[in-house]
C-alpha positions as semicolon CSV with decimal commas, in nm:
position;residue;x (nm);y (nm);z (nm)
1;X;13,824;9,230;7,376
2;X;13,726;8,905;7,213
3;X;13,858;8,627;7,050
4;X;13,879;8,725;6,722
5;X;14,047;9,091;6,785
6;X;14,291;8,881;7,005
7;X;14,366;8,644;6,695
8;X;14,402;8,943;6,446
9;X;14,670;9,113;6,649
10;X;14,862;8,754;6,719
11;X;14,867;8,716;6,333
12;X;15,029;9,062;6,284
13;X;15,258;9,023;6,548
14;X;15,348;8,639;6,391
15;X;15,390;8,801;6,033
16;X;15,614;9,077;6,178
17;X;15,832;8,803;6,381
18;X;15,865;8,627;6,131
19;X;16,036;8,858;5,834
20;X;16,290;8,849;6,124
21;X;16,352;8,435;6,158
22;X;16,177;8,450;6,516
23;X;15,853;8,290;6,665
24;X;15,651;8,433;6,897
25;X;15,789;8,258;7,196
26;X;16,110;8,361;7,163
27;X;16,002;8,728;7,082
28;X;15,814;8,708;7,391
29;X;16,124;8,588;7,630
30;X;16,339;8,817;7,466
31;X;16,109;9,143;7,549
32;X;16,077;8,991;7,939
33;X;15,736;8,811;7,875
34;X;15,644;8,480;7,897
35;X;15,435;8,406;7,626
36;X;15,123;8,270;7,859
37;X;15,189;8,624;8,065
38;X;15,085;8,858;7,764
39;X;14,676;8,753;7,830
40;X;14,724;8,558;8,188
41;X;14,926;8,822;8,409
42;X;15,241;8,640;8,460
43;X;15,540;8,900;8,511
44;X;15,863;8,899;8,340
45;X;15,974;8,577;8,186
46;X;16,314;8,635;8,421
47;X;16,101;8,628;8,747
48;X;15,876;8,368;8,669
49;X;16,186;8,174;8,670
50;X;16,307;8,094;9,040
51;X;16,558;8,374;9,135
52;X;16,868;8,239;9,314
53;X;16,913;8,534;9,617
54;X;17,210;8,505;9,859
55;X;17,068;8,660;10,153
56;X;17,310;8,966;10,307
57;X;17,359;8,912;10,695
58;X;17,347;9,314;10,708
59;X;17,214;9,481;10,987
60;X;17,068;9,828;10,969
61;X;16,716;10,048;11,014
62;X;16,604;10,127;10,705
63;X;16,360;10,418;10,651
64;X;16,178;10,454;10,322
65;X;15,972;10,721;10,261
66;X;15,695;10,714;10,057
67;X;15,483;10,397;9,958
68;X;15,384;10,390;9,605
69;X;15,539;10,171;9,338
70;X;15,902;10,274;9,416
71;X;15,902;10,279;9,786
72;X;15,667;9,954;9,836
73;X;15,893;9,775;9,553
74;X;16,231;9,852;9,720
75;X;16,090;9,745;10,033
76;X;15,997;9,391;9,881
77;X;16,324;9,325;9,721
78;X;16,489;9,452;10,044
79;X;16,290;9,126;10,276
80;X;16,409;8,929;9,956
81;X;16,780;9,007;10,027
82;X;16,822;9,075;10,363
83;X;16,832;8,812;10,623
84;X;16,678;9,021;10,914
85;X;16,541;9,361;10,765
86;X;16,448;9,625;10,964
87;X;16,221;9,805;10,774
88;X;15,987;10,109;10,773
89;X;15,756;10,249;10,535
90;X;15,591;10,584;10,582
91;X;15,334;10,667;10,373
92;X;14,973;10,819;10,493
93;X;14,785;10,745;10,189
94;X;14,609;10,404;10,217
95;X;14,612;10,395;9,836
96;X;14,937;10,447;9,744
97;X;15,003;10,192;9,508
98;X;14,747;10,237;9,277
99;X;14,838;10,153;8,899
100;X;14,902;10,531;8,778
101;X;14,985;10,409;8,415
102;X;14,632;10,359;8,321
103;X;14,486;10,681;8,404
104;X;14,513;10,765;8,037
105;X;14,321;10,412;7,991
106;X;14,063;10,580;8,249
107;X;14,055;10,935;8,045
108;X;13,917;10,785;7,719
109;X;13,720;10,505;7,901
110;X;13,834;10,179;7,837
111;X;13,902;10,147;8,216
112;X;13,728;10,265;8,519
113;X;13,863;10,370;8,827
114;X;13,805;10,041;9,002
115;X;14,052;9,893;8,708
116;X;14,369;10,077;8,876
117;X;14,260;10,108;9,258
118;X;14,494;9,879;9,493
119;X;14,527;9,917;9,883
120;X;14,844;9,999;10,004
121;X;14,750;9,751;10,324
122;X;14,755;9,477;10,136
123;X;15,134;9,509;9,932
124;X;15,335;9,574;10,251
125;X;15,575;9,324;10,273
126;X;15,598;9,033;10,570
127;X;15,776;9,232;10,871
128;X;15,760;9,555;10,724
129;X;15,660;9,801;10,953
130;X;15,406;10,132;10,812
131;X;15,324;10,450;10,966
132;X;15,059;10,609;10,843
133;X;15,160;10,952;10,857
134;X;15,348;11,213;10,638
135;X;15,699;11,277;10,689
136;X;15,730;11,701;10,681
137;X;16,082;11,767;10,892
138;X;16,415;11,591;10,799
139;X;16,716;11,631;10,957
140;X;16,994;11,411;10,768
141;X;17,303;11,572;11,007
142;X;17,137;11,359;11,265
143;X;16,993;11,096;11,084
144;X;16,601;11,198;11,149
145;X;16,280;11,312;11,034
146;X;15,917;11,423;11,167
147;X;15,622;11,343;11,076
148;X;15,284;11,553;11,035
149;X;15,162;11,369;11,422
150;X;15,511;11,508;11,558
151;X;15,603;11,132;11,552
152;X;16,050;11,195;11,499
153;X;16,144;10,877;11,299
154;X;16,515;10,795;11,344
155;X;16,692;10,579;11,070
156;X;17,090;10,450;10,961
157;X;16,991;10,460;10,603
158;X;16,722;10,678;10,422
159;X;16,553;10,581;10,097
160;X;16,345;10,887;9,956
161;X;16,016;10,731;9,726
162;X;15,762;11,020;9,798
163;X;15,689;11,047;9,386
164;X;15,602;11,450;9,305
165;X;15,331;11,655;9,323
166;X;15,090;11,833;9,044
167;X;15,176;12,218;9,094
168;X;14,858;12,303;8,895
169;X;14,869;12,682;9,135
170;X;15,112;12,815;8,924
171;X;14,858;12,871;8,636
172;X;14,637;13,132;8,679
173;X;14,306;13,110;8,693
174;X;14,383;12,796;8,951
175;X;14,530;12,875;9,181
176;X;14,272;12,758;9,411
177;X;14,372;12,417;9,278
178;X;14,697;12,363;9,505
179;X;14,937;12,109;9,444
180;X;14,773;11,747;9,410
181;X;14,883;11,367;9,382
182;X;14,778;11,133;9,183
183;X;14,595;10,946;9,418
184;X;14,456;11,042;9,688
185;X;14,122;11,276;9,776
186;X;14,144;11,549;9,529
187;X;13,829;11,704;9,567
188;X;13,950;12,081;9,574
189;X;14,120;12,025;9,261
190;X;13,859;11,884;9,022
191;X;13,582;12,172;9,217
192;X;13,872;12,413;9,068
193;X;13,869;12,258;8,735
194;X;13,519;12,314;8,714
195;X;13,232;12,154;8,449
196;X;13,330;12,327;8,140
197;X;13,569;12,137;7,964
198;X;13,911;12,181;8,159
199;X;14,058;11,844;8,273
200;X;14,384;11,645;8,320
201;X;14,429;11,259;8,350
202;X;14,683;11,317;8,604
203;X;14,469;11,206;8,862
204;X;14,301;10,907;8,896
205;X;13,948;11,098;8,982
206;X;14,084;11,367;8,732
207;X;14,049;11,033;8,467
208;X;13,755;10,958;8,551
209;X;13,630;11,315;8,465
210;X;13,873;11,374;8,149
211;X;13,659;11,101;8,015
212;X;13,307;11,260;8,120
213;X;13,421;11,585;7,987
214;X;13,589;11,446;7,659
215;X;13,206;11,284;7,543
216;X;13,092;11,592;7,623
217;X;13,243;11,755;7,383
218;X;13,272;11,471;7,128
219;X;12,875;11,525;7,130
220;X;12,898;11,867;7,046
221;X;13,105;11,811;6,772
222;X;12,906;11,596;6,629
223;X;12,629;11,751;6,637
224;X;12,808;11,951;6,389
225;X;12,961;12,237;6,618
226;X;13,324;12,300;6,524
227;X;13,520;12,182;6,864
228;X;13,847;12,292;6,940
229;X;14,038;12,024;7,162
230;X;14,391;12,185;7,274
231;X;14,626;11,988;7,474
232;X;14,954;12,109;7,666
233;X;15,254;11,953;7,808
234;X;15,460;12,183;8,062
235;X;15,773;12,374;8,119
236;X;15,879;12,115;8,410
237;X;15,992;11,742;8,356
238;X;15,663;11,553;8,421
239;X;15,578;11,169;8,463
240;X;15,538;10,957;8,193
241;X;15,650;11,241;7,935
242;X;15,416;11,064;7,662
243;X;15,138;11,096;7,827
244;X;15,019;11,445;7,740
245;X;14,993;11,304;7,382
246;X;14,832;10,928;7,468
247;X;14,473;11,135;7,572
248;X;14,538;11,336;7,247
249;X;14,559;11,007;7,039
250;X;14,309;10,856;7,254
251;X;14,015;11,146;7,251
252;X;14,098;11,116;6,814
253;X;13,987;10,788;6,790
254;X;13,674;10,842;6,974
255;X;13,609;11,120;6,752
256;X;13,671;10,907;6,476
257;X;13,456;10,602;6,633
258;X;13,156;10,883;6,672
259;X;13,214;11,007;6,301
260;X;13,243;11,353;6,478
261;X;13,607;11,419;6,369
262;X;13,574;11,613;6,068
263;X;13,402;11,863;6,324
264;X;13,707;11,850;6,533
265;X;14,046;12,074;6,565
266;X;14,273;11,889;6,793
267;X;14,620;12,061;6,883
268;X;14,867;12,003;7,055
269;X;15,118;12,328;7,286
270;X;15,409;12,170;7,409
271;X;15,683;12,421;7,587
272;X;15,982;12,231;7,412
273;X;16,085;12,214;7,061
274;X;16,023;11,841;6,975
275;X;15,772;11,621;6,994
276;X;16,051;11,327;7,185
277;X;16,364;11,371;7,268
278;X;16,506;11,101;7,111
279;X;16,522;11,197;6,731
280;X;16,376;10,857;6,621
281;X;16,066;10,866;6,789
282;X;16,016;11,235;6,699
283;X;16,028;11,194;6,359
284;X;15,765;10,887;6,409
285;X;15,559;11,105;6,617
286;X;15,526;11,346;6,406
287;X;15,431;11,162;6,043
288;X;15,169;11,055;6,288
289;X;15,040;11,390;6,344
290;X;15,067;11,453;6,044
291;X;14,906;11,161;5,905
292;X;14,586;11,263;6,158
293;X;14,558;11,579;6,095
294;X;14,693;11,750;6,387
295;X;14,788;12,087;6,459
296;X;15,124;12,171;6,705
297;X;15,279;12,466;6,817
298;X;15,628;12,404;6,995
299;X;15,765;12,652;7,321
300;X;15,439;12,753;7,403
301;X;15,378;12,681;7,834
302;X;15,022;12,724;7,977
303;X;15,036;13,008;8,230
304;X;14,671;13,096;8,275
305;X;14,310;12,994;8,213
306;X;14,014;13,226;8,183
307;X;13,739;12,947;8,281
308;X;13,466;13,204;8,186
309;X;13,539;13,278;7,841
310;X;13,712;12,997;7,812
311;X;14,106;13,087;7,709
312;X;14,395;12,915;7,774
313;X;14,691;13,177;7,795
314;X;15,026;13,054;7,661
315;X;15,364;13,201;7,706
316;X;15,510;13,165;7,375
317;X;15,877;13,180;7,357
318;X;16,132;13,234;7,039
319;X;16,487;13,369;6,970
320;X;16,571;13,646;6,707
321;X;16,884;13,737;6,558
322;X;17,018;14,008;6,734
323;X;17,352;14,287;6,650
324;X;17,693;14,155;6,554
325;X;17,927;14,063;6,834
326;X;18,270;14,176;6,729
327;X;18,407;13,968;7,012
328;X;18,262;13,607;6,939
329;X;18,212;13,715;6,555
330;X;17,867;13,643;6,582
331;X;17,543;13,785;6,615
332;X;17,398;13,811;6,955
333;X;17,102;13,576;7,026
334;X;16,816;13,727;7,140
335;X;16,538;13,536;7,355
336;X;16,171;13,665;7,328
337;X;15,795;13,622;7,404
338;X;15,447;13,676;7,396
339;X;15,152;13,586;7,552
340;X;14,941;13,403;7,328
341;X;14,535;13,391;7,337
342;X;14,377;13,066;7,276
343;X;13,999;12,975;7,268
344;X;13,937;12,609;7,366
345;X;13,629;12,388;7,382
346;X;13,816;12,065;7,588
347;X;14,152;12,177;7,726
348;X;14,386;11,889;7,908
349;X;14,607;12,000;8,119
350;X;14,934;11,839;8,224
351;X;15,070;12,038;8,487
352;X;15,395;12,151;8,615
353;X;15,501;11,844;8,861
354;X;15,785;11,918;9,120
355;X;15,891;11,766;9,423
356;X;15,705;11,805;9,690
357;X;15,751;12,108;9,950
358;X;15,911;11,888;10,205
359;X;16,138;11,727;10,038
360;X;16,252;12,006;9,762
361;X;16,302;12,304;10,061
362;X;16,490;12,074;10,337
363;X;16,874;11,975;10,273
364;X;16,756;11,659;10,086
365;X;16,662;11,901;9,788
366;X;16,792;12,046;9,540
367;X;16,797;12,408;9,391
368;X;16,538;12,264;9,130
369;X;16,376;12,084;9,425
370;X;16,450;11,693;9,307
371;X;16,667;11,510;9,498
372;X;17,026;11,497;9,386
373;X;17,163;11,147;9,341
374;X;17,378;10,986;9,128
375;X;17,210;10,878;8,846
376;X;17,403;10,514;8,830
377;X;17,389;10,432;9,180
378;X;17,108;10,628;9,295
379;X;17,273;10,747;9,597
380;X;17,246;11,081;9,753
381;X;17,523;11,336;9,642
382;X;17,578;11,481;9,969
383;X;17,419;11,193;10,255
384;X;17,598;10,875;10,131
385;X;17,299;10,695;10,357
386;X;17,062;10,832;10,149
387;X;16,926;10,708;9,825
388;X;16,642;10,803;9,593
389;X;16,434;10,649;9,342
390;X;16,135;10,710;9,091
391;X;15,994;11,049;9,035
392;X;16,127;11,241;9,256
393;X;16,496;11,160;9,202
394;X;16,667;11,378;9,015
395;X;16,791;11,193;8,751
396;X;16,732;11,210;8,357
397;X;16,450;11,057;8,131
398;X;16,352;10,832;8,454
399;X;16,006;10,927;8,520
400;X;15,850;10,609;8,443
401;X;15,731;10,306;8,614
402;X;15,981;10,105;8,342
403;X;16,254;10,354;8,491
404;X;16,147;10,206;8,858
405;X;16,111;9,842;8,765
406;X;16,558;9,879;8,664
407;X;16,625;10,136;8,963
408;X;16,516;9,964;9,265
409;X;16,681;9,635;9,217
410;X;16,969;9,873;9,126
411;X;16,904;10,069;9,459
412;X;16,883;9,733;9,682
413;X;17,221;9,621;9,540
414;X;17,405;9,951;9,641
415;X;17,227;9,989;9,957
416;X;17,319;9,663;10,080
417;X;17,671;9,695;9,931
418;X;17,729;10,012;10,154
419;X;17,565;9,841;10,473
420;X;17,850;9,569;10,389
421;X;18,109;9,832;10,354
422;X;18,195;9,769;9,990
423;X;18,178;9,969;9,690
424;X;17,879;10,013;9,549
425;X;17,899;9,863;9,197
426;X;17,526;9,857;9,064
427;X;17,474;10,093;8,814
428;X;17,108;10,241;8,639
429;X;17,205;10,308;8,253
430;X;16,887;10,505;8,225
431;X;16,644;10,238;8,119
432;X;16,257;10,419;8,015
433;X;15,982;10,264;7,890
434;X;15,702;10,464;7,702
435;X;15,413;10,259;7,563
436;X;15,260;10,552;7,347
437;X;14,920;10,489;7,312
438;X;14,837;10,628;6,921
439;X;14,511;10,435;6,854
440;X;14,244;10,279;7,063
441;X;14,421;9,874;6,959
442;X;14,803;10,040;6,874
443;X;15,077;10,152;7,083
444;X;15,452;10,251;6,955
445;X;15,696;10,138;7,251
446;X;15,962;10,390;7,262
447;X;16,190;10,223;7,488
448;X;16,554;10,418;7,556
449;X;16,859;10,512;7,789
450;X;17,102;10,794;7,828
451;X;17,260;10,703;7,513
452;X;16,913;10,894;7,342
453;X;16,880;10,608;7,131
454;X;16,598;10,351;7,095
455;X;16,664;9,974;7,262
456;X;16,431;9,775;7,151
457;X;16,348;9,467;7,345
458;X;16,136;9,370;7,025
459;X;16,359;9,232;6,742
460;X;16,075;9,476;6,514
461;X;16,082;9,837;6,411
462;X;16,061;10,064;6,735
463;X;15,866;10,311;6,594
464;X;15,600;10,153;6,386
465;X;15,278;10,147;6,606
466;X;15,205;9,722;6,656
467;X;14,878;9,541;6,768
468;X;15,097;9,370;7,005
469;X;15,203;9,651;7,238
470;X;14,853;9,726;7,285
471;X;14,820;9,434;7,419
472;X;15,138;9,452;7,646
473;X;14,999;9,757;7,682
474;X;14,642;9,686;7,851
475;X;14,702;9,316;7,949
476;X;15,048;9,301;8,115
477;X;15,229;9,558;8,188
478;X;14,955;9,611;8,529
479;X;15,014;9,236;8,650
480;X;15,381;9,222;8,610
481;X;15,308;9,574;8,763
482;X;15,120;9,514;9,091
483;X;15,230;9,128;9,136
484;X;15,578;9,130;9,006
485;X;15,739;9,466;9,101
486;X;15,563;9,481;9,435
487;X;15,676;9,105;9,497
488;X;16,057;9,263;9,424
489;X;16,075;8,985;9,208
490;X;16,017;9,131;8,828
């Protein structure tokens, strides 16, 4: 990006600030960014500053499970606080902490792989112990778990981080896909995929080939070839729930920047009714669509692809009005559905994501296979030695890395407050951050809680797309990211 873009979005962002009395600094520090950080990598404003920690004299073996953002986070803010931690991460893949958030970067290539690829090896905290191996058995009655190698792991406190798998087997047509992680060796899923225009930037490899499909098919549309691009967000809660429309946004402007999107039909099948569920952002969302000449069709849940004639199969779900109830004086309610047909040229998919096997079948799990804390202190309903955190907790709207980055300090508070014997007062309000990539150079930041209502950390308009959050977006949300979060200082 050079100088001059970088100039044209500071004097946007200087115009907006200052119709509100406020300079750029101060906008900055107010949104957790020092002003130098936004091009130079620092991470929040608030931990660039020296953090005053009173270390806890608490004694205790701490087992976290799981080392990607969450787990290897929590485990850095637990050395921080702790005068003598006894610590163990277990986590088999060596690159666990790879920066997930810009796969979609990857999928309409403005990054490359090597942009997001970090070795777990080298963000394990001082004194932190790893095993490289999978944890597959628990037993929290006795305070224990296995691993894959038969290694039995014992523990006084438990902190599940494993993140959740990609259940792309329940659609037919691939099953022979499995269930997948983001990172990782996914080999048998992108052979299922196949060459032909199926992809899903779920994965960082699966990035890398969303983008070598999506110029594939930006090519045949402009050679004039009417292209349909369909796009599909599941019946499940997924990570990073904006996602499924950034590579929508994303493969539009490089239609646009090829002067092939006249040629192009780009729509979007989500399985709920709304495009956000906070009200605000869907009403953005969708004068955006509008405004680009997008098509949508709401409760409609990929259940099948036919790779060889190329059809995705939707189940498409409605409710009709049924006979009068002379009980409840009203009419009965009547749920129905259809499968629906639908030819595709480039079809992303975002799959159903779910715990993973391990952790939603043993007594950790739930009946909808998360783990069931409570969603202010993060602590286990049933194990009170047992927390949870990031995607696989069972909490709502908290599938986000901003989620993680106000739940683990949240997590290391409690945790140490019950290895003290007091009451745990730390409490998550339900923090999530969505930078929605809507332009290659925009981004709207839907930022919200439980209350379903934007909170800015901007003193601007939350849902008008800004220069500025793209570059938040591309420039500093990966360093506070990988050096701040994994310091357990931002």
């Amino acid at each position: 990006m050079d100088k001059k873009y970088i100039e044209k979005m500071l004097s946007k962002m200087d115009e907006d600030l200052s119709k509100q009395g406020m300079s750029r600094r101060d906008a900055m520090k107010l949104a957790g960014l020092s002003s130098a950080g936004l091009f130079m990598g620092a991470t929040s404003a608030s931990a660039a500053e020296e953090e005053k920690i009173v270390k806890s004299n608490a004694k205790g073996k701490i087992v976290i499970v799981g080392g990607g953002l969450a787990g290897m986070s929590t485990a850095a803010r637990l050395t921080l606080n702790l005068d003598n931690p006894d610590i163990t991460v277990i986590e088999p893949e060596k690159m666990s902490v790879s920066y997930q958030p810009g796969q979609t970067l990857i999928g309409a290539g403005i990054w490359d792989e090597d942009d997001i690829a970090y070795n777990r090896d080298d963000f394990v905290p001082d004194g932190v112990k790893v095993i490289k191996e999978r944890a597959i058995l628990f037993n929290p009655q006795e305070n224990k778990l296995t691993t894959d190698k038969g290694q039995v792991v014992s523990y006084d406190y438990l902190i599940i981080a494993t993140g959740l798998q990609l259940d792309f087997e329940r659609i037919k047509g691939l099953e022979e896909a499995g269930r997948a992680y983001s990172s990782g060796d996914n080999t048998k899923l992108l052979k299922a995929l196949g060459d032909a225009g199926i992809c899903s930037v779920y994965t960082a490899e699966g990035a890398t080939k969303t983008w070598e499909q999506m110029q594939k098919y930006i090519a045949q549309a402009k050679s004039g070839k009417k292209t349909k691009f369909v796009f599909t967000h599941p019946s499940t809660p997924v990570k990073c729930g904006g996602a499924p429309k950034k590579i929508m946004y994303l493969a539009n402007a490089r239609l646009k920047e090829a002067g092939a999107r006249e040629n192009a039909e780009l729509t979007f099948y989500p399985n709920g009714g709304a495009m956000f569920g906070v009200p605000e952002y869907h009403d953005a969302i969708l004068e955006q669509f509008k405004r680009e000449d997008f098509k949508w069709h709401y409760r409609h849940n990929l259940v099948e692809v036919d790779k060889e004639n190329k059809i995705a199969v939707f189940d498409s779900k409605w409710q009709e009005k049924g006979p009068w109830d002379p009980v409840m004086k009203d009419y009965e309610v009547i749920p129905k559905h259809e499968k629906i047909r639908v030819p595709y040229d480039f079809l992303h998919i975002t799959p159903a994501q779910l715990a993973p096997r391990e952790i939603g079948e043993s007594d950790l799990g739930s009946a909808k296979g998360w783990v069931p804390v409570n969603k202010e202190t993060l602590q286990h309903i049933r194990y009170e030695n047992v927390f949870s955190i990031g995607d696989v907790a069972q909490v709502p709207m908290g599938k986000t890395g901003g989620s993680i980055r106000k739940q683990y300090k949240v997590l290391v508070d409690n945790l140490i407050a019950l290895m003290n014997g007091k009451t745990l007062e730390a409490k998550y309000a339900g923090y999530t951050v969505c930078p929605l990539i809507t332009d290659i150079g925009t981004v709207m930041l839907a930022e919200f809680d439980w209350t379903v209502k934007p909170t800015p950390s901007f003193p601007l308009d939350p849902t008008v797309e800004r220069w500025v959050f793209w570059l938040m977006k591309v420039y500093a949300l990966k360093p506070m990211t990988m050096y701040g979060m994994l310091s357990g200082k931002a």
